[in-house]
C-alpha angles and dihedrals in degrees: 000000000000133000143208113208108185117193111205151157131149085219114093111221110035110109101270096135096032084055095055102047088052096043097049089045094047085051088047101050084049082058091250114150109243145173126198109199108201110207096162109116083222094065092212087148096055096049084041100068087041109258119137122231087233101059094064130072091175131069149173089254087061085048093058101042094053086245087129146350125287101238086057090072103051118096104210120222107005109175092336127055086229093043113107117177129193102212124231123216126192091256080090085078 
């Protein structure tokens, strides 16, 4: 059975992103399928788990918008063989 874990808070500062990351790794490493979706104009996720901005055409702002499929934004295995990641760019803004 699947399941959705959202990490959020309004406040800035606070470890939201730091949580995720670490979350997602810690599932993954437990060879748990999981996908971290970076909506976080930002994109410290994104940099977190080592993928550079340069090396995707494809983000969670073109899912959103319908530009393209979803499953054209997801980076498979980053990291983890089981870690997917849905890119942010700074277009979220």
């Amino acid at each position: 059975m699947a399941r959705i874990i959202a990490v959020a808070n309004q406040k800035g500062g606070v470890g939201k992103t730091t949580s995720a990351v670490n979350l997602a790794a810690a599932l993954a490493a437990a060879e748990q399928r999981t996908l971290i979706v970076d909506a976080d104009p930002q994109g410290n996720a994104t940099s977190g788990l080592g993928v550079d901005r340069s090396a995707f055409s494809r983000t969670t702002y073109d899912a959103l918008l319908g530009l393209a499929p979803t499953r054209d934004a997801v980076i498979s295995g980053v990291q983890f063989k089981s870690l997917d990641l849905m890119p942010a760019t700074a277009d979220l803004a």
